[in-house]
Backbone as CSV, one residue per row, in Angstrom:
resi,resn,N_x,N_y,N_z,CA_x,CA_y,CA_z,C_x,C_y,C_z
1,UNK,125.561,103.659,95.021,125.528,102.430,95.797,124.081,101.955,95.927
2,UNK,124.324,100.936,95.978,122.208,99.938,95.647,122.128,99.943,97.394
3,UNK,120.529,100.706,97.459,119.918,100.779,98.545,119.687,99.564,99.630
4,UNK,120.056,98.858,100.706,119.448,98.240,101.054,117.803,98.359,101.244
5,UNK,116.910,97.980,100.034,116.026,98.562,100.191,114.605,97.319,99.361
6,UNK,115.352,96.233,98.757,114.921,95.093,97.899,114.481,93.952,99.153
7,UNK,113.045,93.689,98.879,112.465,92.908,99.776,112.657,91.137,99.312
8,UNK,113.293,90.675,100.303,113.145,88.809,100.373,111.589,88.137,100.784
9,UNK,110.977,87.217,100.436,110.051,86.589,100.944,109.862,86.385,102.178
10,UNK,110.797,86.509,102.978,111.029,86.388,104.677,110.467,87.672,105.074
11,UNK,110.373,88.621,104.689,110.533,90.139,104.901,112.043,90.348,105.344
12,UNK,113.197,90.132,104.980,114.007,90.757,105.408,114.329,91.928,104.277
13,UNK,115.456,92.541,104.328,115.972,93.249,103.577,117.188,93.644,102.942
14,UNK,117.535,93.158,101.951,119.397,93.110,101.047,119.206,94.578,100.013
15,UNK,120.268,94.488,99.661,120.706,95.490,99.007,120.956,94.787,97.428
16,UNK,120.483,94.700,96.034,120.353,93.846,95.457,119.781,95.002,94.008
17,UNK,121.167,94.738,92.793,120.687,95.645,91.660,119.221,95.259,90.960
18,UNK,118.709,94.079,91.281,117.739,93.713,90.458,116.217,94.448,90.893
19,UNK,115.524,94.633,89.671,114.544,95.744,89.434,113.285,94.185,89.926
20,UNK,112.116,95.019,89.964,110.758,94.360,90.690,109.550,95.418,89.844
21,UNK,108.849,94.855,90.412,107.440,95.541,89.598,106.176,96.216,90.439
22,UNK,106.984,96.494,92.190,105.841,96.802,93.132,106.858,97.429,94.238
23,UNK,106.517,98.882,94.933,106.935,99.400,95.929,106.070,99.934,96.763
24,UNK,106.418,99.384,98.206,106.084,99.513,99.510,106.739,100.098,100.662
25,UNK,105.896,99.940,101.706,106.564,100.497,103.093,105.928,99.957,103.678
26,UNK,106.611,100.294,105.054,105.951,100.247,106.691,106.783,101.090,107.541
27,UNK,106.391,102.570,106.838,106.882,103.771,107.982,108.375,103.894,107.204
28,UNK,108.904,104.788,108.175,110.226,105.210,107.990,111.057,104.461,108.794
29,UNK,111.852,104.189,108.357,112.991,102.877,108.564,114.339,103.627,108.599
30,UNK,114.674,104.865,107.925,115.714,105.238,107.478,116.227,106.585,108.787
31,UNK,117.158,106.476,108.993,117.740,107.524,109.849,117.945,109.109,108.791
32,UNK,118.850,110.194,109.265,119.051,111.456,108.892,119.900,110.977,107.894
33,UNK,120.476,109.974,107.470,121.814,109.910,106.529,121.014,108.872,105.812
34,UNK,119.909,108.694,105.473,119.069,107.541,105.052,119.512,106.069,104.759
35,UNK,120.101,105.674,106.302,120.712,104.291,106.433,119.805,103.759,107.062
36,UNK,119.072,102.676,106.598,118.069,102.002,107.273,118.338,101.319,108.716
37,UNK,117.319,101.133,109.594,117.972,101.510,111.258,117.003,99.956,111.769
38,UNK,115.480,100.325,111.153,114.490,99.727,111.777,113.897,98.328,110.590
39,UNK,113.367,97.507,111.219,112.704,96.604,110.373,111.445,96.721,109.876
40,UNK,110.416,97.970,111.015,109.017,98.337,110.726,108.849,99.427,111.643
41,UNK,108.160,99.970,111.126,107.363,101.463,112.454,106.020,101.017,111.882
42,UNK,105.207,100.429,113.130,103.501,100.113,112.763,103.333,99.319,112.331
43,UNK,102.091,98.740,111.941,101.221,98.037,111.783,100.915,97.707,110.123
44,UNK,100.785,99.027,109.791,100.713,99.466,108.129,101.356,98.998,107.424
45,UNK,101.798,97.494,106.983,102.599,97.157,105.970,101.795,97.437,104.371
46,UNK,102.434,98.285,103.705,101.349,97.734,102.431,102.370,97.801,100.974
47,UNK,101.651,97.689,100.099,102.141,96.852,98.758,101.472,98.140,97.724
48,UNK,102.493,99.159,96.956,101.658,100.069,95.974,102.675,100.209,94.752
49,UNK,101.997,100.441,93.764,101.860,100.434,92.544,103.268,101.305,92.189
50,UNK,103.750,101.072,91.251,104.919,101.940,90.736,104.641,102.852,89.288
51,UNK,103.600,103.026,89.130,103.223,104.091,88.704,102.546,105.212,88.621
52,UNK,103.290,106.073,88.226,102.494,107.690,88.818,101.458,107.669,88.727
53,UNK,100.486,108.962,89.516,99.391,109.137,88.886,99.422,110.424,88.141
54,UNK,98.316,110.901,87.397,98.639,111.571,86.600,99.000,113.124,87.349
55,UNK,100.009,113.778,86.449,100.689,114.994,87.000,101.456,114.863,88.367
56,UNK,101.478,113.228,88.789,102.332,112.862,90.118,103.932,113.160,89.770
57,UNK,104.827,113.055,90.834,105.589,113.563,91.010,106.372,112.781,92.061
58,UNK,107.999,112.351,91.721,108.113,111.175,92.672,108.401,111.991,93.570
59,UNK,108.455,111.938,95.452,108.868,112.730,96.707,110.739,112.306,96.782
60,UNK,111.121,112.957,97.276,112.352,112.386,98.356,112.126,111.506,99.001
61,UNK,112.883,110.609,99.231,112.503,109.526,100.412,113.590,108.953,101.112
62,UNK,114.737,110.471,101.271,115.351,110.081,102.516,115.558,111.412,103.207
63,UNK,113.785,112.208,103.258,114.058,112.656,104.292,113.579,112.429,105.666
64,UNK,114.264,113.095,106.854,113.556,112.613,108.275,112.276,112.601,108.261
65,UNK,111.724,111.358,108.772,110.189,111.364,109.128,109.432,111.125,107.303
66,UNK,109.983,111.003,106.591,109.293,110.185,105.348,109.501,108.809,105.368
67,UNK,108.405,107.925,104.308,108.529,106.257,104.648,109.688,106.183,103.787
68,UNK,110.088,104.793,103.967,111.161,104.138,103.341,111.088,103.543,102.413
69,UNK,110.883,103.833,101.062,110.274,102.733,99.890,110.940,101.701,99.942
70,UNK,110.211,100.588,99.426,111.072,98.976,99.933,109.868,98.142,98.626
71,UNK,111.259,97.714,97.935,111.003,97.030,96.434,110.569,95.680,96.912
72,UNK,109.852,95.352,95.553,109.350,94.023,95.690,109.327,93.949,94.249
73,UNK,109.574,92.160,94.225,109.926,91.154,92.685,108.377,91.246,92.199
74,UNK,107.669,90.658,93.063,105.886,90.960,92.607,105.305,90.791,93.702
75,UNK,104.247,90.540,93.649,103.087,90.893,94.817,103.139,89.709,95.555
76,UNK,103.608,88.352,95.269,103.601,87.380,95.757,104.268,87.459,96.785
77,UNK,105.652,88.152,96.825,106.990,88.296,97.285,106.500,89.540,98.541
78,UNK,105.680,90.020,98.520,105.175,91.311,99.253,104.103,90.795,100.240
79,UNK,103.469,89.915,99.481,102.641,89.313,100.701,103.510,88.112,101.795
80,UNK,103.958,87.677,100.742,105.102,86.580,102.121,105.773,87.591,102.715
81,UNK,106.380,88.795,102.542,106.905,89.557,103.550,106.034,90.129,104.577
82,UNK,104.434,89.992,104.297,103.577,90.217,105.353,103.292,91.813,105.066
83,UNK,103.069,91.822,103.506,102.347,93.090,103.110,100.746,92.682,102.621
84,UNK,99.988,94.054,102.586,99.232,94.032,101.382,98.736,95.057,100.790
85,UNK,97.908,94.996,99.577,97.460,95.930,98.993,97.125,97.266,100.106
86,UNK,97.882,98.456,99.039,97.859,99.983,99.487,95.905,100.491,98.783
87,UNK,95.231,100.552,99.729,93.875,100.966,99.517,93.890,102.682,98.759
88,UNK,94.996,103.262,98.620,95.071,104.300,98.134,95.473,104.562,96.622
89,UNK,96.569,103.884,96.419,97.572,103.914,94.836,96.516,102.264,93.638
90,UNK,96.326,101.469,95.016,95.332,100.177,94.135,94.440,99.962,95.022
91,UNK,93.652,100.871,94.467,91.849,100.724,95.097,91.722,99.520,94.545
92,UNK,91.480,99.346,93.605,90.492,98.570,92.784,91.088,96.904,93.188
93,UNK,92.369,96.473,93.342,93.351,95.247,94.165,92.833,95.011,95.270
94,UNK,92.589,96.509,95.701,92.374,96.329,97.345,91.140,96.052,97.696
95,UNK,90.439,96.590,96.956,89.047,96.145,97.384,88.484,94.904,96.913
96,UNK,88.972,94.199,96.089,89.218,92.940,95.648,89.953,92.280,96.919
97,UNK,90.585,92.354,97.396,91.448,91.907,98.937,90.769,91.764,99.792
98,UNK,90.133,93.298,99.878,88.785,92.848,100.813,87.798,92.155,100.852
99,UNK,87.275,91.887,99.521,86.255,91.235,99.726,86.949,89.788,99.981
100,UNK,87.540,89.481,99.475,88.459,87.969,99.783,88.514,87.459,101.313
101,UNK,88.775,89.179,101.951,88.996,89.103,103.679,87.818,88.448,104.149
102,UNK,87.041,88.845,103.616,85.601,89.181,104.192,84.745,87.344,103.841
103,UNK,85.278,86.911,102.498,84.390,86.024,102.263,85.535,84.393,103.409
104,UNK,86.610,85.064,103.396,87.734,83.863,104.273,87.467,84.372,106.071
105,UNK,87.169,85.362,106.655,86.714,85.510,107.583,85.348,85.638,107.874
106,UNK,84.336,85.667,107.128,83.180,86.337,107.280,82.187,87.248,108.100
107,UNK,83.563,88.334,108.146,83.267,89.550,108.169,83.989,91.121,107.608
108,UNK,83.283,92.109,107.237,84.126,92.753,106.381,84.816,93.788,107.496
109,UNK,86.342,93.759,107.667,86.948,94.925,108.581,87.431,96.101,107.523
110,UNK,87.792,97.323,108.553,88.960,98.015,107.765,90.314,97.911,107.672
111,UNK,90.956,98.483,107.136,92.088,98.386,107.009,93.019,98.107,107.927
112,UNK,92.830,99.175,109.254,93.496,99.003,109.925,92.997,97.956,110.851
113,UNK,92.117,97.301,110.885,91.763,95.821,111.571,92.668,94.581,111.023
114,UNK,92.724,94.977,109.543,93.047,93.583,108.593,94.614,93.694,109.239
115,UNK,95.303,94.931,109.163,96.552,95.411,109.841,97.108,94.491,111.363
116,UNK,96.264,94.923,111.695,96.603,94.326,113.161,96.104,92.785,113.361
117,UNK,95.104,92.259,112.492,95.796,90.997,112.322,96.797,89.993,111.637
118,UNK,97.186,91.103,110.574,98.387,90.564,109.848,99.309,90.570,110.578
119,UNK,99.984,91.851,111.580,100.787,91.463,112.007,101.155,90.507,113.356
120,UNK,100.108,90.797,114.400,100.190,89.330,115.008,100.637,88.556,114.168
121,UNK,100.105,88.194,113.110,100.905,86.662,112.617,102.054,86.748,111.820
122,UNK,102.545,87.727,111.637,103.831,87.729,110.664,105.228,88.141,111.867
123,UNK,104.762,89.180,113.493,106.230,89.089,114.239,105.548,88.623,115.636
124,UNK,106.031,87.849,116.168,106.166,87.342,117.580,106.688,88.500,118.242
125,UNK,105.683,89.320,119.540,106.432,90.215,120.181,107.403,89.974,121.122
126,UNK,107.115,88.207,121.325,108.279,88.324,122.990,109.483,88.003,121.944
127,UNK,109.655,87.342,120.949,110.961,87.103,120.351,111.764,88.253,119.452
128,UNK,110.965,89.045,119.167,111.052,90.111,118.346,111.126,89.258,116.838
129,UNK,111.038,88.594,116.860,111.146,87.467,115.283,110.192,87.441,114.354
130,UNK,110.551,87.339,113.167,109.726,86.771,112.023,108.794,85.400,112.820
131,UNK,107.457,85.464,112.496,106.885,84.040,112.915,107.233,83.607,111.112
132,UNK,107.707,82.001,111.296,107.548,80.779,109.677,106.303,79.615,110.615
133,UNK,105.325,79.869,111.026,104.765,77.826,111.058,104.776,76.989,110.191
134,UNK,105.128,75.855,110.846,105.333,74.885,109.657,103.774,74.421,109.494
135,UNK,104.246,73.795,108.251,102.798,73.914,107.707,102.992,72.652,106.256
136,UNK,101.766,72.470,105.707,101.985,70.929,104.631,101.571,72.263,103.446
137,UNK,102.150,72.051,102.016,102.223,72.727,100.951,101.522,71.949,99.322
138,UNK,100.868,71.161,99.849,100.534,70.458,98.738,99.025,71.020,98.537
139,UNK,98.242,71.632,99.210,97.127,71.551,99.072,97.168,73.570,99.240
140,UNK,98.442,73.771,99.528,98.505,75.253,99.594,97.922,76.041,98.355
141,UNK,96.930,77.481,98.280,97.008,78.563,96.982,97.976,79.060,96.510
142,UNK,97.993,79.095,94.899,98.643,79.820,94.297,98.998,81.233,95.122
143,UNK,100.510,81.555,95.157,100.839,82.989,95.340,101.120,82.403,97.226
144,UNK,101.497,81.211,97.470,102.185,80.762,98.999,103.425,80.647,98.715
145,UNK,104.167,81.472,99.639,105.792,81.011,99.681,106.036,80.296,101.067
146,UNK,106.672,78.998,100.872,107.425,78.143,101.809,108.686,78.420,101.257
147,UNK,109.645,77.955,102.800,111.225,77.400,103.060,111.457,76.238,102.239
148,UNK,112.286,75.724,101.423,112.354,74.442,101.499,113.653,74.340,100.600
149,UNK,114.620,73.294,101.671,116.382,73.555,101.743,116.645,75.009,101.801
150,UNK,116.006,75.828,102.317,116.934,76.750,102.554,116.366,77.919,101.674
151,UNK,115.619,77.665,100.773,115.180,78.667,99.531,113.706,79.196,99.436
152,UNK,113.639,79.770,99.415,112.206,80.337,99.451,111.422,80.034,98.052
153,UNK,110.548,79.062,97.947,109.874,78.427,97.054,108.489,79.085,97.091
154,UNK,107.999,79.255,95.594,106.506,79.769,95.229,105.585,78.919,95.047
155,UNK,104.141,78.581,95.495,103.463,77.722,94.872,102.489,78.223,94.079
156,UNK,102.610,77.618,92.663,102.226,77.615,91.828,101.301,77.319,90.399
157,UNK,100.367,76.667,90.156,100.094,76.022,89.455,100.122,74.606,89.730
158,UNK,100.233,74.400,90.768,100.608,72.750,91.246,101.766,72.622,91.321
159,UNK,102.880,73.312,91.300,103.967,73.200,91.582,104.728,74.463,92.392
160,UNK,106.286,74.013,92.506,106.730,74.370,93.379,108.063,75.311,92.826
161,UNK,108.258,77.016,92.690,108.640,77.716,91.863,110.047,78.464,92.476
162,UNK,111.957,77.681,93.139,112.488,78.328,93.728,112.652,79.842,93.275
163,UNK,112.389,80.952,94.131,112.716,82.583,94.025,114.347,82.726,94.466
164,UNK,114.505,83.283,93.147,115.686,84.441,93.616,115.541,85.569,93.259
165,UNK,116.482,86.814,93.503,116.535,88.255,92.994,116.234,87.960,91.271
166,UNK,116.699,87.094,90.633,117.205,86.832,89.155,115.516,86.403,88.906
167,UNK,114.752,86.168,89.269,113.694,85.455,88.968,113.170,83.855,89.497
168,UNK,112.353,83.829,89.072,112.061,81.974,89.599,112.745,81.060,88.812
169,UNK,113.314,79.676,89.572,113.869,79.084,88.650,112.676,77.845,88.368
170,UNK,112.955,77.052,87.570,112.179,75.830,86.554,111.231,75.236,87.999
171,UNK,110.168,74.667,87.211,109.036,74.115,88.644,109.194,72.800,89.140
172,UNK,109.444,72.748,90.188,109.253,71.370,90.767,108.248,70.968,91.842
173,UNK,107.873,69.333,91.562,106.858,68.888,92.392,106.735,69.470,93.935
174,UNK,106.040,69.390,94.395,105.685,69.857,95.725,106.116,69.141,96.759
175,UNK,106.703,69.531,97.570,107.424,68.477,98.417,106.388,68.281,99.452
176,UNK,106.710,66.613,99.999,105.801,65.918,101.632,106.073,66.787,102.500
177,UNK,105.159,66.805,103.175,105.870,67.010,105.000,105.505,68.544,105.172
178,UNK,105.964,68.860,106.179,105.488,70.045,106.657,107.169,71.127,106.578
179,UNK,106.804,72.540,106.362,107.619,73.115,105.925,107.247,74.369,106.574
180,UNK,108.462,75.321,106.689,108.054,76.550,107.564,107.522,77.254,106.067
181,UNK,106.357,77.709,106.443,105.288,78.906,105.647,105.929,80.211,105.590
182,UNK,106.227,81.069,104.814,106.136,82.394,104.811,105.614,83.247,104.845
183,UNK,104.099,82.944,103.707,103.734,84.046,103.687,102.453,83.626,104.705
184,UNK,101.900,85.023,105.646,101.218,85.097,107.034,100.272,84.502,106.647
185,UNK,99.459,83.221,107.817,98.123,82.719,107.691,97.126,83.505,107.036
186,UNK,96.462,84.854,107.892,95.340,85.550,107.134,95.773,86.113,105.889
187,UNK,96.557,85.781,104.862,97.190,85.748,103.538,97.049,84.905,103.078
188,UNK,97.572,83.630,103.569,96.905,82.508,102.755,95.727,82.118,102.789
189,UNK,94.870,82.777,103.885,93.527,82.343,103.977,92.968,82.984,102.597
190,UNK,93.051,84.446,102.967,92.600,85.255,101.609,92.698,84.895,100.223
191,UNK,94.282,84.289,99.661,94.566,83.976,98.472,92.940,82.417,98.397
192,UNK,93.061,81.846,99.346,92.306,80.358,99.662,90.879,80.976,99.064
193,UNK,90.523,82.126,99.760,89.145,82.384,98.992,89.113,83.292,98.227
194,UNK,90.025,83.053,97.233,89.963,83.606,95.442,90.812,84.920,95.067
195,UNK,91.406,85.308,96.003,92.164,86.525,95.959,93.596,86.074,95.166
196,UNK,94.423,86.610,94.031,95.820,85.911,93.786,96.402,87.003,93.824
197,UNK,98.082,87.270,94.488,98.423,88.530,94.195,99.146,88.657,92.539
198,UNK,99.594,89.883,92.377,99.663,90.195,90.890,101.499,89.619,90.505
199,UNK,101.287,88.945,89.829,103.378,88.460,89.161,103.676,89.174,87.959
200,UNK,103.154,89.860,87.553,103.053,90.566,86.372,102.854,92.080,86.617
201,UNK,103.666,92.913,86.508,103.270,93.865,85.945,102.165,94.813,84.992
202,UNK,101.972,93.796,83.875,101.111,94.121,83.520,99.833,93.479,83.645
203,UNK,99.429,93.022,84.728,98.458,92.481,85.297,98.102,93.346,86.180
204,UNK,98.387,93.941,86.678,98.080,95.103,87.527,97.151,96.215,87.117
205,UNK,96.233,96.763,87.617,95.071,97.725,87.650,95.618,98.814,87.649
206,UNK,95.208,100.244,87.057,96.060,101.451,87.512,95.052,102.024,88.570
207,UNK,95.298,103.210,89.158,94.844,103.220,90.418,94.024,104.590,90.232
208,UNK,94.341,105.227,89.020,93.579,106.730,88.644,92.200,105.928,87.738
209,UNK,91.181,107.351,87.706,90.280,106.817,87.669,90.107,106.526,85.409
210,UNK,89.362,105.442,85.230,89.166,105.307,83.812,89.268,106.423,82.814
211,UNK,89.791,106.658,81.440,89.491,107.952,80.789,90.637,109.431,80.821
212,UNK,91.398,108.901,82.512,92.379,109.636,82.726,93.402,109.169,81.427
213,UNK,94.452,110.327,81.715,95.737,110.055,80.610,96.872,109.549,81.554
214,UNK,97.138,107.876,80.376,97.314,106.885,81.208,99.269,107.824,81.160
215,UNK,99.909,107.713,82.438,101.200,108.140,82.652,102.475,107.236,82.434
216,UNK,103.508,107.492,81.974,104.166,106.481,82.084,104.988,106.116,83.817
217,UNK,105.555,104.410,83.452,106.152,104.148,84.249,107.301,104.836,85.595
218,UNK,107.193,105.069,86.586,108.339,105.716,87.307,109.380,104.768,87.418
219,UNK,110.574,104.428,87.005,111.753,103.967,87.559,112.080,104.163,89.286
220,UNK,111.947,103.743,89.924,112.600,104.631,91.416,113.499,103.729,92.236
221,UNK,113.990,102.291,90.987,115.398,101.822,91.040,116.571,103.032,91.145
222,UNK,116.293,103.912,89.993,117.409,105.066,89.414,116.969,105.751,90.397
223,UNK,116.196,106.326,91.302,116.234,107.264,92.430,116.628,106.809,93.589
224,UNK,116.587,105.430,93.623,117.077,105.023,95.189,118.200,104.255,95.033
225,UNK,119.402,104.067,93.911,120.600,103.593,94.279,121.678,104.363,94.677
């Protein structure tokens, strides 16, 4: 049976056969029978790489008190859920992130600073809710997801890219007006000063160091359905 475990641009979470190119967490989510219970434990949302490192070894990940791996289509899709780069599995992303933080805030924090202001802006504590502000999308960075009719749209290249599980469909102009935002302000600030997240797979950095023997891919679709 397919995990509820495939991330939407909202951050919510479906259960959905289609494969992605990036796995994350935020804590353990999953009870003793590894049925997901919670929406987040902490602060720590982050976005890591799906491939081993060398002589790695995938863990269990439904036991008590381990995180909950939680798929993503690409990095775009991970940051509108109000992730980001894992400073551990993609140094080299992440510190690229940072400096982005640093040149859109101008100042450089750690991790767990950048943390705790991501999430202020991604859940409202008195509502317990997803925050969307509406917001105008025409002048938005590449790698912003807005609402619009109902669908979670990518911006793109100057245009406007609807997401589903299946992939993006054909581009359309950017719509007027103001539209609820997805992915969190200090995200779009970052992408704003030069940061893009990765849509490609093979655009992605490996995270062991140069010279190592490069490993192949982990599947952990086939371990978590």
């Amino acid at each position: 049976m397919t995990r509820t475990n495939r991330v939407r641009p909202d951050g919510t979470l479906a259960a959905h056969p289609a494969q992605g190119i990036f796995m994350g967490n935020r804590g353990c989510l999953h009870d003793e029978a590894g049925v997901i219970r919670r929406a987040f434990v902490g602060k720590a949302w982050i976005t890591c790489t799906l491939n081993l490192r060398p002589g790695g070894v995938p863990r269990p990940h439904d036991q008590p008190g381990r995180y909950t791996p939680l798929f993503f289509t690409d990095e775009a899709v991970a940051c509108a859920a109000g992730h980001r780069p894992c400073f551990e599995c993609r140094r080299a992303v992440a510190k690229d992130f940072a400096a982005a933080w640093t040149r859109a805030f101008g100042t450089a924090v750690r991790a767990r600073e950048m943390d705790a202001v991501l999430h202020s802006a991604r859940w409202d504590r008195a509502s317990r809710q997803r925050l969307r502000p509406l917001g105008t999308v025409d002048d938005a960075p590449d790698g912003v997801f807005f609402l619009w009719k109902g669908i979670p749209h990518l911006v793109w290249q100057g245009s406007a890219r609807p997401w589903s599980f299946e992939g993006y469909g054909s581009a359309r102009p950017l719509p007027e007006g103001q539209h609820p935002v997805l992915t969190p302000e200090p995200l779009v600030k970052v992408m704003r000063a030069g940061w893009r997240p990765v849509l490609s797979r093979d655009e992605d950095r490996p995270s062991w160091q140069p010279g190592a023997a490069r490993p192949g891919n982990l599947d952990p679709w086939a371990l978590l359905r």
